[in-house]
C-alpha positions, 0 to 999 in steps of 0.5 A, spaced: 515 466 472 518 470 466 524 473 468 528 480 463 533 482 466 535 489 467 529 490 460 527 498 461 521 499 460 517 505 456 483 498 499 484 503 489 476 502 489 472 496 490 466 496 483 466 503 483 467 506 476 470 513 478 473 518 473 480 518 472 485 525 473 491 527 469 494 531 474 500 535 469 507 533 471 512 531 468 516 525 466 523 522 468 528 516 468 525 509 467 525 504 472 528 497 469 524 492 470 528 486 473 523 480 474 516 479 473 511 473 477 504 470 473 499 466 477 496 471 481 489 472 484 487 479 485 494 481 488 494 488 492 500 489 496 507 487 497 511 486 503 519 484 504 521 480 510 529 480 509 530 475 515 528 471 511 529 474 504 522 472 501 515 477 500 509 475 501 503 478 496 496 479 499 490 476 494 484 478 495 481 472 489 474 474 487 473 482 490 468 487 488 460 486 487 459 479 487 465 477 491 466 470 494 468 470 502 474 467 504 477 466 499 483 471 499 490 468 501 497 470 502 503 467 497 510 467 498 515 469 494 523 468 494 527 474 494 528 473 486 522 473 485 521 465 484 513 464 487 514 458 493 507 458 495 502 460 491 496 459 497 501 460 503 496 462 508 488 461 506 482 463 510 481 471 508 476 475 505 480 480 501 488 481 504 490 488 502 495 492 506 501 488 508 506 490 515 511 486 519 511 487 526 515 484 531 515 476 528 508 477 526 505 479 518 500 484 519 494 483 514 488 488 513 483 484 511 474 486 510 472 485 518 479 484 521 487 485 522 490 479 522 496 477 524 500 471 521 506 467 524 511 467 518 515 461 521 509 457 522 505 459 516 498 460 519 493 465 523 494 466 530 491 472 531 485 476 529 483 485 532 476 487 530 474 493 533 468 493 538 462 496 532 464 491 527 466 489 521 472 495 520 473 494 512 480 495 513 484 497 507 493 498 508 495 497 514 504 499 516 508 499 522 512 504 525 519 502 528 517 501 535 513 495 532 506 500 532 501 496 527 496 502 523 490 500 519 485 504 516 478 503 517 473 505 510 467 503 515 468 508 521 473 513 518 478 511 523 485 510 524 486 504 529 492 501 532 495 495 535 500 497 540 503 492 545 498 487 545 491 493 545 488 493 539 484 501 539 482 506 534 487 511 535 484 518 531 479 519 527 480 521 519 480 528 519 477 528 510 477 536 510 485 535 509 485 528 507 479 527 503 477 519 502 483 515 505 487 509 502 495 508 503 499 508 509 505 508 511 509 510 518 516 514 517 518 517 524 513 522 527 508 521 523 503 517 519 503 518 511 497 518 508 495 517 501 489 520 499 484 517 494 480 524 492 479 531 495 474 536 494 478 542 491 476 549 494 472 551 488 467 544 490 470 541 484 472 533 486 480 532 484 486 527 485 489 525 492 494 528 496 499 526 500 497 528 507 500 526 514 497 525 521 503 526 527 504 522 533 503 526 538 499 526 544 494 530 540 495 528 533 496 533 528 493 533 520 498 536 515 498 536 508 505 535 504 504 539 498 498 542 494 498 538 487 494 533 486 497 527 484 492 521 483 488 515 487 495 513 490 494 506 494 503 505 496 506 509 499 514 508 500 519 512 503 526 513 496 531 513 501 534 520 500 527 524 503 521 524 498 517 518 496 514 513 490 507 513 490 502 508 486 496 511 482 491 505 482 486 509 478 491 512 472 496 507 473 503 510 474 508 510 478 510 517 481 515 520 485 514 525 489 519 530 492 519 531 501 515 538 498 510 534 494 512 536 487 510 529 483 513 526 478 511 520 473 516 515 473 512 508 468 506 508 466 503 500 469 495 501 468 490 501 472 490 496 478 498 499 480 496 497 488 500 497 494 508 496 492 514 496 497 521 499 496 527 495 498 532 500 498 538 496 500 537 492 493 534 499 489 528 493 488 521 496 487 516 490 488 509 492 484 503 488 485 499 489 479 490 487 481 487 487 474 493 484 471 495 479 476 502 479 477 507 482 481 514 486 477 519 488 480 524 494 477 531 496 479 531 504 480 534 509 483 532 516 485 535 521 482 539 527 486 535 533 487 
């Protein structure tokens, strides 16, 4: 691991070579980077267990056109950083989106979710839906302990709650355009949209859209700029939201009415981040470059 201290610095698409977009806002303070971890393979999502004080990082190993089965895996880090285990958890095909639920870890994997006993350090579950392989990709849960994970093969949005594993709603593309991140905040899901066909037919960035969790679910959209291939999805803790482009590469803030703003550039890769808003701590994997960074920040007050 290499470690600068406080050094300011200025499920995502799988063998596809898509066209970047530079949508137009501007930039503001710099996240500091805090520590830095090597040794990776392919990682791209993060999560923070506080009980324990440790993140675990989803690595997909070989991914893409001619990629290997089974040799995805989960690794453990300290809460400062330091890897503990590199291979963890084995036995995945490639691990994406990462969610803690009710002493389990959650895993987005291609054919199922699967859940992880932490203490144990091993599979103890896995939910695939009755037509298949679901090609999942990110997956969140919400306070009461709801798993969400998105299926790319079926368009769908299933759920894992209280022990029944069911698609919940079907991906309404009109408003949310081809879907990567999710992220559960209270009465409703966030959803990181990867592109959008524009209204003159023309394809653009994703937006942040959102699908509510009422009896009937209702779309929304937060906002009407595009803002890029957005892969993490986290709540600042003062309304708005830290998002990562995976195409573009940056790190952007969003304002609760969708108003981006790039914070860092990182390259393409930037995937699936969290923010520990107790420690200002965002925790970035980084896919192409095979690391994970972390940076003190703080949102600014609007």
């Amino acid at each position: 691991m290499t470690t600068r201290s406080l050094l300011p610095i200025f499920c995502w698409c799988v063998g596809v070579c898509l066209p970047a977009f530079t949508p137009a806002f501007a930039r503001a303070q710099t996240p500091e980077l805090v520590w830095e971890t090597n040794g990776f393979i392919a990682p791209e999502s993060v999560v923070y267990d506080a009980e324990r004080d440790m993140f675990y990082v989803s690595n997909m190993g070989t991914w893409g056109q001619g990629s290997v089965q089974g040799d995805g895996f989960i690794s453990r880090l300290a809460g400062d950083g330091r890897l503990l285990d590199l291979k963890w958890v084995t036995g995945f095909d490639n691990p994406k989106g990462l969610a803690l639920a009710g002493g389990r870890l959650y895993v987005g994997d291609d054919k199922d979710l699967v859940a992880v006993d932490p203490a144990a350090g091993a599979i103890v579950a896995r939910y695939q839906p009755e037509d298949g392989p679901g090609s999942f990709n990110d997956c969140t849960a919400d306070a009461a302990g709801t798993v969400y994970v998105f299926s790319n093969r079926l368009g769908r949005i299933f759920r894992l709650r209280e022990g029944r594993f069911e698609a919940w709603v079907a991906v309404d593309r009109s408003q949310t355009g081809g879907l990567n991140g999710l992220k559960a905040e209270r009465g409703r899901l966030l959803l990181g949209g990867w592109s959008l066909r524009g209204p003159d037919g023309k394809e653009q960035a994703g937006h942040l859209s959102f699908v509510t969790f009422e009896e009937t679910p209702q779309f929304g959209r937060i906002g009407d700029q595009p803002i890029g291939r957005i892969d993490g999805i986290e709540p600042d803790g003062a309304g708005g939201y830290t998002v990562t482009d995976w195409q573009g590469g940056d790190l952007i803030h969003v304002t609760a009415d969708g108003r981006p703003t790039s914070l860092l550039p990182l390259g393409r890769g930037t995937a699936d981040h969290t923010y520990v808003l107790s420690r200002q701590l965002l925790v970035i994997p980084h896919v192409l470059d095979h690391k994970v960074r972390a940076y003190r920040w703080t949102p600014a007050k609007e």
